[in-house]
N, C-alpha and C positions, 0 to 999 in steps of 0.2 A: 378172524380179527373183527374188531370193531367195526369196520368200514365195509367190511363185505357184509356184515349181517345186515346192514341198512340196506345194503346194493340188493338184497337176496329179498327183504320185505317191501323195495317197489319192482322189481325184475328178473328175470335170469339170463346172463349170458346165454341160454340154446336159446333163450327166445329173443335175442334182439332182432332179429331180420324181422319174426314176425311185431314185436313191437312200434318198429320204426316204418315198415310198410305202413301203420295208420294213419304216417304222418309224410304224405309221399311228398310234398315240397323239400320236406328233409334230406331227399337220395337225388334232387335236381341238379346240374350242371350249372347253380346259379353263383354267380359271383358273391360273396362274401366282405363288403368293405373293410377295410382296418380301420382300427378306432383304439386309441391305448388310454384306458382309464384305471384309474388305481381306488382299491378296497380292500376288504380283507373278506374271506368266506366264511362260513357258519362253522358255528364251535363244532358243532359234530364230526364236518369235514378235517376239521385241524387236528382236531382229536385222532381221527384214525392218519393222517398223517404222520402225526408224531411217529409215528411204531414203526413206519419205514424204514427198517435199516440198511438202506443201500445208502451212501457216504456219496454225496455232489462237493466233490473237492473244489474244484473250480469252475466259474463257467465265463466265455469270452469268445469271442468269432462264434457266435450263434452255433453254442455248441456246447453238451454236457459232457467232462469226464469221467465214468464210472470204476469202480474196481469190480474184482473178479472174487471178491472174500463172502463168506456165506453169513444168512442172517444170523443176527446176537440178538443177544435179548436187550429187550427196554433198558434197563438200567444203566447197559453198558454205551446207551447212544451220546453219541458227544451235542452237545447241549447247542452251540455253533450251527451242527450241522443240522438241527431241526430246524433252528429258525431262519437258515438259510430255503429250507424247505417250504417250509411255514410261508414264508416272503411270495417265493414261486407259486405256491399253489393258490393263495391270495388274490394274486394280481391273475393270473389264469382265468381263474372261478367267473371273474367282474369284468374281463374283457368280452371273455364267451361266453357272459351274460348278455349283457348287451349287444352280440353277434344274434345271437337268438331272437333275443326280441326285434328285430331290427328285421328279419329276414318271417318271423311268423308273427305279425303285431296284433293276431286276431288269437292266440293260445292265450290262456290261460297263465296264471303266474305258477298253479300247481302241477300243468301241464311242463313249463317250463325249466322248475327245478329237477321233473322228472329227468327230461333230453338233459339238463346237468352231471344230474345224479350219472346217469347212465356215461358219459362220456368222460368225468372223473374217475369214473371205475376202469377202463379204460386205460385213462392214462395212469393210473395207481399200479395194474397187472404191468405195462409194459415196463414201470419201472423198477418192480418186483423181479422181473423176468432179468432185467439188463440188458431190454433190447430198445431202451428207447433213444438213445446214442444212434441206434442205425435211422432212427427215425428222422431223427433231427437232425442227419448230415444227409440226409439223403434227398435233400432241398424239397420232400414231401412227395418223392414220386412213388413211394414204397404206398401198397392200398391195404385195404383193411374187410378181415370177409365180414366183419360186424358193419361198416363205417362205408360209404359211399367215397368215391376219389375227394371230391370236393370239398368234403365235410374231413376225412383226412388230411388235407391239404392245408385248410382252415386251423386246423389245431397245431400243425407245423410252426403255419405263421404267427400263431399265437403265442407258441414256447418260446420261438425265437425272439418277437416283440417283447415279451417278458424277461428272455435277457439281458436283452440291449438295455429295457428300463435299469433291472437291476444291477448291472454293470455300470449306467451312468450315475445311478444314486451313488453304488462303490467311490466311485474314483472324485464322486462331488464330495462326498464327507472325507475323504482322503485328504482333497488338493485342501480343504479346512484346515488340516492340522499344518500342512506346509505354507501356508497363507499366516501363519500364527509361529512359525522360525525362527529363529533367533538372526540367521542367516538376512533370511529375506525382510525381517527388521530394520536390519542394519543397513541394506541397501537403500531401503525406502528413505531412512534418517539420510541419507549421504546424497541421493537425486532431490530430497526434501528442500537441505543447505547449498545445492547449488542452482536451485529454480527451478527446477521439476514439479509444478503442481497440479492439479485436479484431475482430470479424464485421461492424461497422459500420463503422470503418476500412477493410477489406479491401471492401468496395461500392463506398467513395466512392472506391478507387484503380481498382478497375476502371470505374466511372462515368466516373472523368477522363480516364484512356485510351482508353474508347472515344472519347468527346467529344474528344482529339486528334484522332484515328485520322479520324472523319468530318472536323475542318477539315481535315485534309491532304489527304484524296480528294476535298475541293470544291474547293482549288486545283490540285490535281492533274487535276477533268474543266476547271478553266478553262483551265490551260495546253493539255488535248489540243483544246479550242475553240481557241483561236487557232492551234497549228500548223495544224488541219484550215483551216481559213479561210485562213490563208497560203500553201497549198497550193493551197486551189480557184483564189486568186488569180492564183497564177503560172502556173497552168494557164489562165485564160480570158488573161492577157498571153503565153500561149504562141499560143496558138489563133488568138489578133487578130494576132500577127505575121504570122501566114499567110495570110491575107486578103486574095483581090484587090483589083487599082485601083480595080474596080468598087465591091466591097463598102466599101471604105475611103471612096471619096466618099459613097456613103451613110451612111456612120456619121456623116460628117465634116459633111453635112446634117441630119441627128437633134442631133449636138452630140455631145461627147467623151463617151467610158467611164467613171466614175466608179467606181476603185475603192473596193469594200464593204469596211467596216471594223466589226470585232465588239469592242464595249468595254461596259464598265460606263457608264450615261448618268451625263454628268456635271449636280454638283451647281450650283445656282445660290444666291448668297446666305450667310450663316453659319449653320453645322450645328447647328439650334437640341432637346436631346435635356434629357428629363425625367423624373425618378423618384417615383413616387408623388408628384408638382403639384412638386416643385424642381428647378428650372431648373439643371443643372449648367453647362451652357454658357457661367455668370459667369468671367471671370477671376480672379475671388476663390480659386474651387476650386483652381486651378494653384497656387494661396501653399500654401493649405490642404493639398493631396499632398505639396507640397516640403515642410512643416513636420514630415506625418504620416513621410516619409523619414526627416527628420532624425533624429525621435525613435526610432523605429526602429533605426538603429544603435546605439544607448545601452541599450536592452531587449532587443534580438534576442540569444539568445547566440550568443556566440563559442566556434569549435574550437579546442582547445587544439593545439599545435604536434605533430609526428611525432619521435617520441624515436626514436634508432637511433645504431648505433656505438658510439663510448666514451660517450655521455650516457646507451644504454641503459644499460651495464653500473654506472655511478655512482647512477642511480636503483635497479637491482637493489641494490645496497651499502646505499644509503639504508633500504630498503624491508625489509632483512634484519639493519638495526642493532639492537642490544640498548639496552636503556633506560638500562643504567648506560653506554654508550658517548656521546662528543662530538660530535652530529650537525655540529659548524662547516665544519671541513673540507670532508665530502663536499659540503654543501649550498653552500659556497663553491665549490668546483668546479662543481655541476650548473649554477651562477647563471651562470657563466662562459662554459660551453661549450651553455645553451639559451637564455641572455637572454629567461627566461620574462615573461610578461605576469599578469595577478591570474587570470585562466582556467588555466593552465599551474599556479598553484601550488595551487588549488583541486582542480585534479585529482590531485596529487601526495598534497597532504592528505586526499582521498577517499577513496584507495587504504591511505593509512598509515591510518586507520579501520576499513578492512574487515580489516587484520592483525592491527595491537595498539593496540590505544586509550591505553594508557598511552603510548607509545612517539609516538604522532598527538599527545599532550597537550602533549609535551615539541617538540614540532617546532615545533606551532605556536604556541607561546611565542617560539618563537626566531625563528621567520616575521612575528611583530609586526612587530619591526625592521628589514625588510627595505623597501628604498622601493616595489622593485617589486611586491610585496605590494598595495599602495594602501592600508592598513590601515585602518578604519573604527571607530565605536564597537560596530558588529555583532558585527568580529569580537573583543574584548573581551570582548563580554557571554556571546557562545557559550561560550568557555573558564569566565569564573567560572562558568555555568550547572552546565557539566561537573565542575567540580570542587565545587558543592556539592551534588550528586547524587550525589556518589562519598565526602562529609561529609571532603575534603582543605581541611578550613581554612584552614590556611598558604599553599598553592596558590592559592588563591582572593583571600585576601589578596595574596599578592605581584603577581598581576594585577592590582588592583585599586589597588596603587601605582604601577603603569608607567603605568597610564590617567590616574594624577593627575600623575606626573611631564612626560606630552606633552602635558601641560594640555586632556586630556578630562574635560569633566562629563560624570557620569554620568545616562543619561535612565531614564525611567520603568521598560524594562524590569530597567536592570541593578541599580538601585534595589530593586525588587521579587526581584530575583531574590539578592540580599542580607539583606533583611528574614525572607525564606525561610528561609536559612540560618542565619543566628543564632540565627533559632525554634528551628529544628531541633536547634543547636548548644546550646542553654539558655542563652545569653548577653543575658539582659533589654537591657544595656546598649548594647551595638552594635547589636542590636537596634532597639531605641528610636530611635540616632542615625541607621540609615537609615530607618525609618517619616517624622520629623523631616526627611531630605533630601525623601521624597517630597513634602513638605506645603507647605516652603518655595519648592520651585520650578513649586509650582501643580499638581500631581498631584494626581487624587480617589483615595484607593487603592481597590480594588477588595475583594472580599469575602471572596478568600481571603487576603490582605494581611492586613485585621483579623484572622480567623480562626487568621494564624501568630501576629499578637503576642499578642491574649488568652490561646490556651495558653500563650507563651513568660510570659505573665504567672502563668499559673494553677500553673505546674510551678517557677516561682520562688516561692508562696508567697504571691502577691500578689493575692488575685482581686480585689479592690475596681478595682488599674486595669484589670484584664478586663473588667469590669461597666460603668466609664465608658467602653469603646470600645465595648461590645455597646451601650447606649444609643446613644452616638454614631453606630453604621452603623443602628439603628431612627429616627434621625431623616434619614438620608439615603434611608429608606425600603427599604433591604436587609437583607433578615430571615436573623438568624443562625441555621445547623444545629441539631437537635436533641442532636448531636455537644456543640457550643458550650457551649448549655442545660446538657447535663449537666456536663460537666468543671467547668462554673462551681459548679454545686450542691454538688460532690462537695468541689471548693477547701475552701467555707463550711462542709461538713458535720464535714470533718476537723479545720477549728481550730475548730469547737464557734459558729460565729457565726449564731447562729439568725435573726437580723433578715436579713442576707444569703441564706441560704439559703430566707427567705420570701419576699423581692422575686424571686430566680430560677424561685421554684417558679410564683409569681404572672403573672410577665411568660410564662413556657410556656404558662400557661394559655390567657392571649390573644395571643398568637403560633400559635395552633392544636394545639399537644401538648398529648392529654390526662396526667392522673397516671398515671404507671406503676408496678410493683413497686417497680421500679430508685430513683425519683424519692422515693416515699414511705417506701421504708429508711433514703433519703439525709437527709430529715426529720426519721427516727425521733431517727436516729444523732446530728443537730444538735443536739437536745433534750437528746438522754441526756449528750453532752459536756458541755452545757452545767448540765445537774445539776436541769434541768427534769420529771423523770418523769411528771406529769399531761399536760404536751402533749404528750411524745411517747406516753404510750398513747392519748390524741386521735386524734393521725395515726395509731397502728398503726390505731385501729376503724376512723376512713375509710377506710382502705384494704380493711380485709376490707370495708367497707359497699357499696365501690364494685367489689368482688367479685374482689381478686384474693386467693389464698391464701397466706398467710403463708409464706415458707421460712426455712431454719435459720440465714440470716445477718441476718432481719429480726427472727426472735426473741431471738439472739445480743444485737443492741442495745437492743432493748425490755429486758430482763433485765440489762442492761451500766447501762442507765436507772436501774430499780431500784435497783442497787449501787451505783449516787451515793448514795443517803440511806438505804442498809441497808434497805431495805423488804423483807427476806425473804420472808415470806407473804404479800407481791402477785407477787410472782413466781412462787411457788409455785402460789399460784390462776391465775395465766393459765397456766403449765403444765399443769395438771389441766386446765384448761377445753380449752386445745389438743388434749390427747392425748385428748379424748372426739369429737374433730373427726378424729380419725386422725392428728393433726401426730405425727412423731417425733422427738427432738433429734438433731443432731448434730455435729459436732467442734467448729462454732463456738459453741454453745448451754453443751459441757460444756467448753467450754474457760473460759467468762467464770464457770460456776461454780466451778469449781476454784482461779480466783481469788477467789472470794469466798470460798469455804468457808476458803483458805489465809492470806487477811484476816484470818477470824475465829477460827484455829488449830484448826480442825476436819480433824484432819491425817487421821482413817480415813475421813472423810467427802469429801476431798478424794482420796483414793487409791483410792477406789472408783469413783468418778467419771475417775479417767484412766484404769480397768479398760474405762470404758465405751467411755473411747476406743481404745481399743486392741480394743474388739471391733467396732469402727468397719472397723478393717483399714489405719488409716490411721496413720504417727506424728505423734504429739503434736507442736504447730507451737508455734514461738518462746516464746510467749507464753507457755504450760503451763509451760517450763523457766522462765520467767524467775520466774512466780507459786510455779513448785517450790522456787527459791533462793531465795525470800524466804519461803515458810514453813520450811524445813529451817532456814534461818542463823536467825531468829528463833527458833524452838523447838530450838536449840543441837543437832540431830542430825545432829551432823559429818559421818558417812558419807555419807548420802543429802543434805548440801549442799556437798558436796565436791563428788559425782558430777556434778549439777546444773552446779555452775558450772563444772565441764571441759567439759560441752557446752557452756556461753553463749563460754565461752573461745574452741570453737573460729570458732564463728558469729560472732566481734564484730566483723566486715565487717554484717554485717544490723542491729548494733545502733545506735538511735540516741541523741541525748544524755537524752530520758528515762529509757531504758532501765535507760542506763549507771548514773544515777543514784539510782535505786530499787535497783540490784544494790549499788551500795556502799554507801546507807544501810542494809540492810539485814546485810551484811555488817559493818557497824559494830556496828550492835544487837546481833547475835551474838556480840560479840567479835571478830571474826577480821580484826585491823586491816590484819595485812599482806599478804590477801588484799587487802581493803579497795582498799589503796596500790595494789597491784600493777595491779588494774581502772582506777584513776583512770589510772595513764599508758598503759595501752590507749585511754582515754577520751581521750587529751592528742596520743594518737599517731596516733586518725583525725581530729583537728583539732576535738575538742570543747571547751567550758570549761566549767570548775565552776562554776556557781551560788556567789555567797556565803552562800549558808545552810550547802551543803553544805563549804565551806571553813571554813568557823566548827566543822561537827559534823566534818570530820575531824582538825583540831588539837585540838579537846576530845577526843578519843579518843587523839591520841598522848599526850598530859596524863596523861593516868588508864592510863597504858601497858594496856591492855585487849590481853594477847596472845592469840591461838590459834594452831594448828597450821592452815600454808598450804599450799597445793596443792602437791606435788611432778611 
């Protein structure tokens, strides 16, 4: 052969002894590292390989199995079994290459392929012979009269290293195909949908796969049992053909040959199996699987269809329409040419989501109507949800007419999710009447529910019905925010209703909020509207008492207190008293003086005082101008309440119908009627109305033609 001719032009087997004596580190007792690196060997080597025809069926537990059948020729070698071969001798070649160099690092590389050469040859004869099976189970203690122990020992460990490699590449390209299952697919999709993700996921897919991987190689050793069995069979019916007269009478007196049969023992009886003590084995379970099937289909989701061709290109159009464009057509077409299912337009609609939301809003209004849609009250209540999150009223509404026109009632959440929006929208009234749907049709609302209507109560002006739904959720044992508490106090404090504003402060108390800053200004401030000044400097002391320190918008009201009953020098004494405390006034403290000092026509005394504010750093807020125009027009100093009321002029979006009305009785007082007039239809033009007092004092002023010069 090929491979011995090269063996024979660098060597000869009689002369290895003397060849390798020149290389006496070669024949030493030296240990040999392991090292497993992978290559392939020189075409020549592979070459006379190929022509090997001994057959390595399998190899596994460090270990080859051979047959006992004589060489064939080339042609007939099975193509498999070469480059099974091929692989082995490869990885061989480039392990105990580098053993070599490792162990002689001063040889030569030609010196080196030599000790190759020679040691390939080697193993090529014993596997010619079919003795290298003894070799390799013989854990390497069999010697070698060419080969030194160690150096025989070494190539043991070598063969075996190589098939452990090759064994592990097997079963890695293997577990690939079972990794790619249909099986182990389907599980991954099912731990996918119930929360199974990342590093844990990725276990239990290789978990699965192995555990194909092993049932398929225990049906795979049962099948190679029975051919093996069916073999030996036809083999002892070959053998007993052959058999003389003689031997056949004697079998024929023993009694016939019984052929052996290799099966699973069969079962007797019904196959009775049990899971933690329940007996599945009932026929009940088989309803019970069919029923779990059925339902199954109904929850499993479904893949939506494979869009291509003209159906891609119309859902590109869809997907790229503009919001003022008529989705009917195209999506007329799409219906046409994909006869999609409620999967198909869900996924359509996902997609118009992740582009333009407005553009998804508008579609799927128009996708209500669609039968194949399957339309529910779900999808109803998704859209108004949308559009009262984005405060599209009208939107919201016109949905919520189509749902009444297909004669859907509305359930709890889309109830809710309207009650929401009208809060939102300050509409007490619709409001109301969906609070009122929820109650009727047996709904408990829940705590944000309450929570929207008492503000939508509280911002309408009305805190009393706030107060009767906050009771009403304290008697269903749902304790409202501190949020809540407050707005409500704040309601009470503004229109001066101090009994209200005491049951809020009260009911906090034992609801578990303590008094805060916030809570006890909100007191102060109740008192002082209400033209109380002794209790509310009550609640100012509890408040310093219970140690929090007074700021300039709680002195503002304490002082604003005051000014209900002109108590000047009580105000002035708890100022002194403050400012020896470090307290400082400011904007809001000299703002409520300056209306008073402007009350009392103390005009240098009021103009010092807006000095202060301006060294505040701050301008003087609404309020100052509005106390400015009512001291200037009363103390008839035209200029400076001219000036004055070209700012209120410009602000009279900020004013409201008190405002208005203190501006033009004072503007009356002054004379300045047709200023006066001018104010009332600004007053008329943000939807305010006179007072009939104030209609009685402006016709007695046109009476008495009381003129001045008006704003230019």
């Amino acid at each position: 052969m090929m491979m011995k001719h090269l063996i024979k032009q660098w060597t000869n087997y009689k002369r290895l002894p003397r060849i390798l004596s020149q290389y006496p580190r070669f024949h030493r007792n030296e240990p040999i590292t392991t090292s497993i690196l992978h290559s392939t060997c020189s075409t020549k080597c592979q070459n006379e390989f190929f022509r090997i025809q001994k057959k390595i069926e399998s190899w596994g537990g460090k270990r080859f199995f051979h047959t006992a059948e004589k060489m064939v020729s080339e042609s007939e070698t099975n193509s498999e079994d070469d480059a099974t071969m091929n692989e082995f001798l490869s990885r061989f070649v480039w392990i105990m290459r580098g053993k070599l160099m490792e162990v002689y690092p001063d040889f030569e590389k030609k010196t080196i392929d030599g000790m190759l050469l020679v040691i390939v040859g080697k193993v090529v004869s014993e596997l010619e012979k079919g003795g290298f099976d003894q070799i390799v189970g013989s854990s390497g203690n069999a010697a070698s009269e060419d080969f030194s122990e160690d150096l025989w020992k070494t190539v043991w460990e070598v063969s075996n290293v190589v098939l452990e490699d090759m064994e592990k590449a097997k079963r890695k390209e293997k577990m690939k195909n079972f990794l790619q299952a249909e099986e182990v697919k389907e599980m991954c999709r099912f731990a996918g949908e119930v929360g199974i993700r990342g590093e844990m996921l990725r276990e239990y897919r290789f978990k699965w796969a192995r555990e194909k991987m092993e049932e398929s190689e225990f049906y795979q050793s049962l099948e190679r049992l029975k051919e093996e069995e069916e073999k030996a069979q036809g083999q002892e019916e070959g053998s007993s053909n052959g058999i003389g007269a003689v031997e056949q009478d004697s079998v024929g007196d023993s009694g016939a040959v019984e052929p052996k049969v290799v099966s699973l023992p069969k079962r007797r009886g019904k196959i009775n199996y049990k899971i933690y003590g329940l007996d599945l084995s009932d026929s009940k379970w088989s309803e019970v699987a069919d029923k779990i099937h059925e339902a199954e289909k109904i929850i499993w989701p479904q893949e939506p269809k494979q869009i291509a061709g003209k159906c891609k290109v119309i859902t590109d159009k869809i997907l790229s329409s503009r919001e003022e464009d008529d989705p009917s057509p195209l999506i007329a077409e799409w219906v046409e040419l994909l006869q999609p299912s409620r999967v198909d337009w869900i996924n359509l609609l996902d997609r118009l989501k992740e582009r333009n939301a407005r553009l998804y809003l508008k579609i799927a209004e128009h996708v209500l109507g669609e039968e194949s849609f399957q339309t529910n009250i779900r999808d109803y209540s998704k859209l108004i949800d949308a559009h009262a999150r984005d405060n599209h009223l009208e939107d919201a509404e016109r949905i919520i007419l189509k749902m009444s026109e297909n004669g859907i009632v509305p359930d709890i959440l889309t109830s809710t999710t309207m009650v929401h929006m009208y809060s939102k929208a300050g509409d007490p009234d619709r409001a109301k009447a969906a609070f009122e749907t929820l109650r009727t049709q047996g709904f408990l609302p829940d705590a944000g529910v309450y929570n929207s209507m008492i503000l939508v109560y509280v911002n309408a002006g009305d805190p009393k019905l706030g107060e009767s739904l906050m009771k009403e959720m304290e008697a269903r044992d749902l304790k409202p925010s501190k949020e809540i508490f407050m707005a409500l106090l704040r309601s009470f404090a503004q229109h001066g209703d101090v009994n209200g504003a005491q049951r809020i402060a009260t009911a906090m108390q034992f609801s578990g909020f303590q008094p805060t800053l916030e809570s006890c200004t909100l007191l102060v401030e109740a008192f002082g509207k209400a033209g109380d000044p002794d209790q509310a400097r009550y609640n100012f002391d509890y408040m310093i008492k219970l140690g929090h320190k007074p700021d300039d918008r709680c002195t503002a009201s304490m002082i604003a207190a005051y000014e209900k009953k002109n108590l000047l020098d009580k105000a002035l004494d708890l100022l002194l008293e403050l400012e020896k405390d470090g307290f400082e006034p400011g904007v809001a403290t000299y703002s409520v003086l300056v209306d008073w000092m402007g009350k009392m026509q103390l005009i240098d005394e009021a103009e010092q005082l807006l000095d202060k504010i301006a060294e505040q750093g701050e301008a003087p807020p609404l309020k100052v101008h509005i106390s400015l125009c009512d001291m200037y027009a009363r103390a008839n100093v035209e200029k400076k309440a001219l000036q004055a009321l070209g700012v209120l002029e410009a602000k009279k979006e900020q004013l409201g119908p008190e405002e208005f009305e203190r501006i033009i009785r004072s503007l009356i007082a002054g004379g300045f009627v047709q200023d006066a007039q001018k104010f009332q239809g600004l007053m008329e033009a943000q939807g305010f109305t006179l007072s009939e007092q104030l209609k009685v004092t402006i016709k007695a002023s046109q009476t008495f033609l009381r003129r001045r010069p008006s704003v230019r």
